[in-house]
C-alpha positions as CSV (number, residue, x, y, z in Angstrom):
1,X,0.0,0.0,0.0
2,X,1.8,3.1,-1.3
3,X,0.6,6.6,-1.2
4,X,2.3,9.9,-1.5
5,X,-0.1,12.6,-0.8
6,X,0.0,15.7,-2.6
7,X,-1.6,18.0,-0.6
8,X,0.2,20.7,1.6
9,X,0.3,20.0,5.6
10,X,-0.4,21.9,8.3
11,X,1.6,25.2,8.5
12,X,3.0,24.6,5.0
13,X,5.3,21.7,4.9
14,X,4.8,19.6,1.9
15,X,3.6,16.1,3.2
16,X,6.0,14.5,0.6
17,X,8.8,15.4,3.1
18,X,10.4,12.2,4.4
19,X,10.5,13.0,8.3
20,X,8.6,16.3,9.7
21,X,9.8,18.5,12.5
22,X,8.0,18.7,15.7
23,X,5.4,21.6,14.8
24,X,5.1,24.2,16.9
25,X,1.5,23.5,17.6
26,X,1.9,20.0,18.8
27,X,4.3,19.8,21.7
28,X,4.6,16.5,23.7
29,X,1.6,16.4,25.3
30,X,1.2,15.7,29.5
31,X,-1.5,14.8,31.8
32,X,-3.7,17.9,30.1
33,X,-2.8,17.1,26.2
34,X,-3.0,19.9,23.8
35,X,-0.9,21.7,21.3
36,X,-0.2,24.7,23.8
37,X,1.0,22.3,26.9
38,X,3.8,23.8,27.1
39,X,5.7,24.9,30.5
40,X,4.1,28.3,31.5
41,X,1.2,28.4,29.1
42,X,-2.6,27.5,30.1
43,X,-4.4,24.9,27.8
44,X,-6.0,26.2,25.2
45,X,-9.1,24.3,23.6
46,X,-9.3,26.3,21.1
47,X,-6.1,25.6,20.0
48,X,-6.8,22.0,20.4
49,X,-9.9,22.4,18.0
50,X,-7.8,24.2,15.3
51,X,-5.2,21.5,15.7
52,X,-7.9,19.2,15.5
53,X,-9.6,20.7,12.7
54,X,-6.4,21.1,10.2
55,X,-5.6,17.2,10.8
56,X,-8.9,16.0,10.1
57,X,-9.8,18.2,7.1
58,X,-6.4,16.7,5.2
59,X,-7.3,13.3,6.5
60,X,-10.5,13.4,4.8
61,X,-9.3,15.8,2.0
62,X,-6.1,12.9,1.1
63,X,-8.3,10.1,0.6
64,X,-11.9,11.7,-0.9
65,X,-10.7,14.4,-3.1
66,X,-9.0,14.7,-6.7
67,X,-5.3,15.7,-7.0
68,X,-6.7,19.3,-8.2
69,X,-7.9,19.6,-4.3
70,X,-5.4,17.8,-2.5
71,X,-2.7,20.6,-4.3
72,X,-4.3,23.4,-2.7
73,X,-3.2,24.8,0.6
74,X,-5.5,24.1,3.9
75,X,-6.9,27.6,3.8
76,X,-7.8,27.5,-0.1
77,X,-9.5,24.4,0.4
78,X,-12.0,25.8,3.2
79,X,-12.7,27.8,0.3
80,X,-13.2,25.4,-2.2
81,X,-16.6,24.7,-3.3
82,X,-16.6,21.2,-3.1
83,X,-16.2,21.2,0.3
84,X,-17.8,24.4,1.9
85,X,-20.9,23.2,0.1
86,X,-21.2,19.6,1.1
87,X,-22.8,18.6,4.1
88,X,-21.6,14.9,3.6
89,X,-17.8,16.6,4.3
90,X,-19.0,18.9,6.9
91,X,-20.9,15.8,9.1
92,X,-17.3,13.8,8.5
93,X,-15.2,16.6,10.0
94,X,-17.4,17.0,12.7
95,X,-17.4,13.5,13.5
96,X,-13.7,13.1,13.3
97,X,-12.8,15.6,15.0
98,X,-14.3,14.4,18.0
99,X,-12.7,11.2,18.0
100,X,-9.5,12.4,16.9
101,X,-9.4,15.0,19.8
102,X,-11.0,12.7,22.8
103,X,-8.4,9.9,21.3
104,X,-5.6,12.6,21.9
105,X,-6.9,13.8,25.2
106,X,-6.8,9.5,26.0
107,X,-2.7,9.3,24.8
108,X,-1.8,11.9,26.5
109,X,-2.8,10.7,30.1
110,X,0.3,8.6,29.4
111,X,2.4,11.2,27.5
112,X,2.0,10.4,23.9
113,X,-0.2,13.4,23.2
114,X,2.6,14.8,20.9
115,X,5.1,13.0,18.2
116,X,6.5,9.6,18.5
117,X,9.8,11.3,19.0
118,X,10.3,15.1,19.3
119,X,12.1,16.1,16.3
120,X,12.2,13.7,13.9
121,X,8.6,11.5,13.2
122,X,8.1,10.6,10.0
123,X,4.9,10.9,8.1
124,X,3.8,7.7,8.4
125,X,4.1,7.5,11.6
126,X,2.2,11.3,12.2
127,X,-0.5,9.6,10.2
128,X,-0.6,6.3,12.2
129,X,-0.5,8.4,15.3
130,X,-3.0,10.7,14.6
131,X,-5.5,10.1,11.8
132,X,-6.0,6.4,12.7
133,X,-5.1,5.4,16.5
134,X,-6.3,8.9,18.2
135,X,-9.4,8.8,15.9
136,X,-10.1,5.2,16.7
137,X,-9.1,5.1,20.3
138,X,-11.6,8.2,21.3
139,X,-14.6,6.5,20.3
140,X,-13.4,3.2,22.2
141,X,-12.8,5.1,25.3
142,X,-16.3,6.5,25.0
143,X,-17.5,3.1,24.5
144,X,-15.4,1.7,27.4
145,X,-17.1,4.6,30.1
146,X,-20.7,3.9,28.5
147,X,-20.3,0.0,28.8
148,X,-18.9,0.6,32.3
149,X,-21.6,3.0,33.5
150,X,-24.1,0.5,32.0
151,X,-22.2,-2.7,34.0
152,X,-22.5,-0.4,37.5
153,X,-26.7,0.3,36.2
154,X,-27.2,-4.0,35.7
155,X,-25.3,-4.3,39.0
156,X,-27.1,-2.3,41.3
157,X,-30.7,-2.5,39.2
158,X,-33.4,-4.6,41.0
159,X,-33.8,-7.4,39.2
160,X,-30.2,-8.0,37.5
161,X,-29.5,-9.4,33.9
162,X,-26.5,-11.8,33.8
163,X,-26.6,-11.5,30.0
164,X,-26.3,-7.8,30.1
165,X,-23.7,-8.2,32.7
166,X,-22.2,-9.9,30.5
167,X,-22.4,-8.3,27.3
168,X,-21.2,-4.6,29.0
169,X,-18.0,-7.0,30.2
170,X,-17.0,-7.8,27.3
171,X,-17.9,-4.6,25.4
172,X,-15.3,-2.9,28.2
173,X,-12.8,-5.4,27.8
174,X,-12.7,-5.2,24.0
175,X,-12.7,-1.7,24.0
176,X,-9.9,-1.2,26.7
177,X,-7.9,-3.9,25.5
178,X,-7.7,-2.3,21.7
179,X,-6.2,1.0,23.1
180,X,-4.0,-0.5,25.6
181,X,-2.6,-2.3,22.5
182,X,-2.2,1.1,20.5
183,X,-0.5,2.5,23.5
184,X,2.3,-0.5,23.4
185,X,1.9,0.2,19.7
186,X,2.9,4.1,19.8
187,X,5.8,3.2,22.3
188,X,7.0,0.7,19.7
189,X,7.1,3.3,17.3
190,X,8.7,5.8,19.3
191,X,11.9,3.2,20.2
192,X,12.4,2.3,16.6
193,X,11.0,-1.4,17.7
194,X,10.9,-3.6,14.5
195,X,10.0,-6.7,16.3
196,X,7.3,-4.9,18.6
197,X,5.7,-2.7,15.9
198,X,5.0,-5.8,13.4
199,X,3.5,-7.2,16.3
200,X,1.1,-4.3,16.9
201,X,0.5,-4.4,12.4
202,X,-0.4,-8.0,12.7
203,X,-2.5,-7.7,15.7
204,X,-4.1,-4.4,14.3
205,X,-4.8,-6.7,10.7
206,X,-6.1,-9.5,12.5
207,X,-8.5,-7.8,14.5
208,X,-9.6,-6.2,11.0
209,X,-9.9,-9.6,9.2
210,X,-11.5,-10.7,12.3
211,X,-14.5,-7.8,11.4
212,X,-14.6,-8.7,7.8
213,X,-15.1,-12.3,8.4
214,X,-17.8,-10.9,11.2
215,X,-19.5,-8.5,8.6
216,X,-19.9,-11.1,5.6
217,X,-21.2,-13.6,7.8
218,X,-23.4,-11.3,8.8
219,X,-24.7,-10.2,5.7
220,X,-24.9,-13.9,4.5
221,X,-26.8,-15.0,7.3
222,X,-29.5,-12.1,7.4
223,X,-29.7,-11.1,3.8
224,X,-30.1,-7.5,2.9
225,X,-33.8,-8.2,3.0
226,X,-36.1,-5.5,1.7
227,X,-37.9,-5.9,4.3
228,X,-35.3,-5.0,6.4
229,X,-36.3,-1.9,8.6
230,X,-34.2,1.7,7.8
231,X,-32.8,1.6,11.5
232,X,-31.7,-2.1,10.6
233,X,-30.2,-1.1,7.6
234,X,-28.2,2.2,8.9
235,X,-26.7,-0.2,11.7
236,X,-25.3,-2.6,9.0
237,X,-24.1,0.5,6.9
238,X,-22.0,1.4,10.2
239,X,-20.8,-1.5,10.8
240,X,-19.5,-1.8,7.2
241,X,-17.8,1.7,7.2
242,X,-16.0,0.8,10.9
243,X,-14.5,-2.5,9.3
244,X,-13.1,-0.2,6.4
245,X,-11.7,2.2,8.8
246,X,-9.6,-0.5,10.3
247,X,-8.9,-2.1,7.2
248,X,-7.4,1.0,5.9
249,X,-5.8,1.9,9.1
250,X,-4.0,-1.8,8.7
251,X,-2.7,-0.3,5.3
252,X,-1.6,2.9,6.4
253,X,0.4,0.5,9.0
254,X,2.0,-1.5,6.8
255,X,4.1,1.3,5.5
256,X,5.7,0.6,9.1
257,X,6.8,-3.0,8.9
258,X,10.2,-1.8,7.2
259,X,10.8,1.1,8.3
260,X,13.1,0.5,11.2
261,X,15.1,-2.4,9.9
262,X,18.2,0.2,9.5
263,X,17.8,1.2,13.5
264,X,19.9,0.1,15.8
265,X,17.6,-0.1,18.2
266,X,15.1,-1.7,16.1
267,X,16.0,-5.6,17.0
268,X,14.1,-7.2,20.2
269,X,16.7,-9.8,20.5
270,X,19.8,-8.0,19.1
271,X,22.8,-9.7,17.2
272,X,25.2,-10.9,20.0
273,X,28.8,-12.8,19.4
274,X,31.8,-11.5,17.0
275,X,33.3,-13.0,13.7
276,X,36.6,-11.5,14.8
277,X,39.8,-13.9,13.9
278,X,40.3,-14.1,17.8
279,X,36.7,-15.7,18.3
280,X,36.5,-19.3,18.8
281,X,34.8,-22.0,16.6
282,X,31.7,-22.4,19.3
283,X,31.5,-18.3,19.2
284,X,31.4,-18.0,15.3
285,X,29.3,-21.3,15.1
286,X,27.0,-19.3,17.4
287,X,26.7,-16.2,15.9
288,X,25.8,-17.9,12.6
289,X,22.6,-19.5,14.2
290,X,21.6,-16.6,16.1
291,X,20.3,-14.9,12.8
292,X,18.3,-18.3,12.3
293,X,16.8,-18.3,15.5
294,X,16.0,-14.5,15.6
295,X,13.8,-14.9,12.6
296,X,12.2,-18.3,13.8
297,X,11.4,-15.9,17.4
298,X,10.1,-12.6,15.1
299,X,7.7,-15.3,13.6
300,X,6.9,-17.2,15.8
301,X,5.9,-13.6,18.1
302,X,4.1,-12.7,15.3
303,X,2.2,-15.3,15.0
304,X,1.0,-15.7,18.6
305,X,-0.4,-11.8,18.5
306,X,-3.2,-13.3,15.8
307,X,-3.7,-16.0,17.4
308,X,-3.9,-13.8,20.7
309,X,-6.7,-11.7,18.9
310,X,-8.7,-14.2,17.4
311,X,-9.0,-16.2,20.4
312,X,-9.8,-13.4,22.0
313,X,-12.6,-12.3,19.3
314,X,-13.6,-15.8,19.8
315,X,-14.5,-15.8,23.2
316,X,-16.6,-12.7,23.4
317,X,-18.6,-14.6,20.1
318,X,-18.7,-17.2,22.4
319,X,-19.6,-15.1,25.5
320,X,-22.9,-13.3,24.0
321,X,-22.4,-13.4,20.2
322,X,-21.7,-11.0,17.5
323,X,-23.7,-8.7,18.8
324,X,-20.7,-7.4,21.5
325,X,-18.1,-7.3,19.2
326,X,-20.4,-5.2,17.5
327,X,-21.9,-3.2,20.2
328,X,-17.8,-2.6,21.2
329,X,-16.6,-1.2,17.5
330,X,-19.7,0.2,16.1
């Protein structure tokens, strides 16, 4: 999956540039988040709407618009027609910039409010960052608080319902457990982590496949009935646009798997013993087979983090059907 976006970036840099500067709207975020935290300046929400707005608007802008739009600076294409017209883009924005800010105000509670790494995050890691896991993760927090709220209802209700006890359980646990894994996923990132962030692609694509397997069944098993009621049909139209937002957020992903190989830091289990003409035959024998085991360990990870997520899918089907997977992503 290969894109080069055309469009110009916040504050003018081209988004063609290979690694962008920390901006000087987006500091590393603390406990209160926000592009103005920084030492001796209040929060600004305003500034965090801007911030917010700007992102979401080239999100949207990079993957619905023609080249002739994506050219144009931010300003010029508030201006545009296309857009200051349409209440299709207008409804999107809004959306996404609530769940991109409320998924930044979530990161930053453990400091990664801000770039991966002060001065020198790439694009595709500003776009992983912010434009899938913030805009993800908001909505799943909200989702975690109204499935917990709802648990503390069924538990102190009169007459209880073990199925919905159930149901809000598993809703929460989903829910946290997909932004616990984005935090581990954005630290990965941020120490160059080959190993750790191909772990976080394969469980992110897993959990997508999971959906799509989940949707078509679905669909398969219900039928797109005419008879099917308009609130029916709207739910099944959400559903469908959530799987594509983590299918495409797995693509954006993939333009990670590689791009650490060249960092030092990048190995979980680096290269240990010499091939100096001083080491001994055990020592060089050794340091041949490491390589060999390395890659048989990156697998072998990699495969245990979909088979992690599956079996986790599996249980909450299991549990109370796919109805809570469901209730927990869309």
């Amino acid at each position: 999956f290969d894109r080069t976006p055309t469009m110009l970036r916040p504050g003018g840099s081209t988004a063609a540039t290979p690694l962008l500067p920390k901006a000087d709207d987006e500091q590393p975020a603390g406990a209160t988040g926000g592009p103005d935290d920084v030492p001796g300046r209040p929060y600004s929400l305003v500034a965090d709407l801007a911030w917010a707005r700007d992102e979401m608007q080239a999100m949207l802008v990079d993957f619905c618009c023609p080249a002739s739009i994506r050219a144009l600076p931010l300003d010029e294409q508030r201006g545009c027609a296309a857009l200051r017209l349409n209440p299709i883009y207008w409804i999107l924005l809004g959306a996404c910039v609530v769940a991109v800010l409320s998924g930044r105000w979530v990161h930053a509670l453990v400091g990664q409010g801000g770039p991966v790494r002060p001065t020198d995050e790439s694009l595709v890691e500003h776009e992983a960052r912010v434009w899938w896991i913030y805009t993800t993760d908001g909505p799943f927090a909200m989702a975690a608080v109204g499935a917990f709220f709802s648990l503390i209802y069924e538990l102190t209700a009169s007459s209880t319902d073990r199925n919905e006890i159930y149901t809000n359980v598993c809703d929460a646990l989903i829910d946290v457990s997909y932004i616990v894994g984005n935090v581990f996923f954005l630290n990965a990132m941020r120490k160059r982590n080959t190993l750790e962030v191909r772990i976080g692609i394969v469980a992110n694509g897993t959990f997508a496949a999971g959906l799509v397997v989940l949707l078509v069944y679905g669909l398969y098993w219900t039928g797109w009935r005419s008879s099917m009621t308009p609130t029916k049909r709207f739910e099944w139209c959400m559903r469908a646009f959530s799987v594509l937002f983590f299918v495409l957020a797995t693509a954006i992903y993939t333009g990670l798997w590689g791009a650490y190989d060249d960092a030092p830091s990048a190995a979980a289990f680096p290269l240990t013993g010499g091939e100096g003409e001083d080491d001994d035959d055990d020592r060089r024998g050794s340091s041949r087979c490491w390589p060999r085991c390395h890659r048989v360990l990156h697998y072998v990870a990699l495969a245990a983090a979909a088979l992690v997520v599956w079996w986790f899918l599996l249980f909450a089907l299991f549990i109370g059907g796919p109805k809570i997977v469901w209730d927990a992503v869309a």
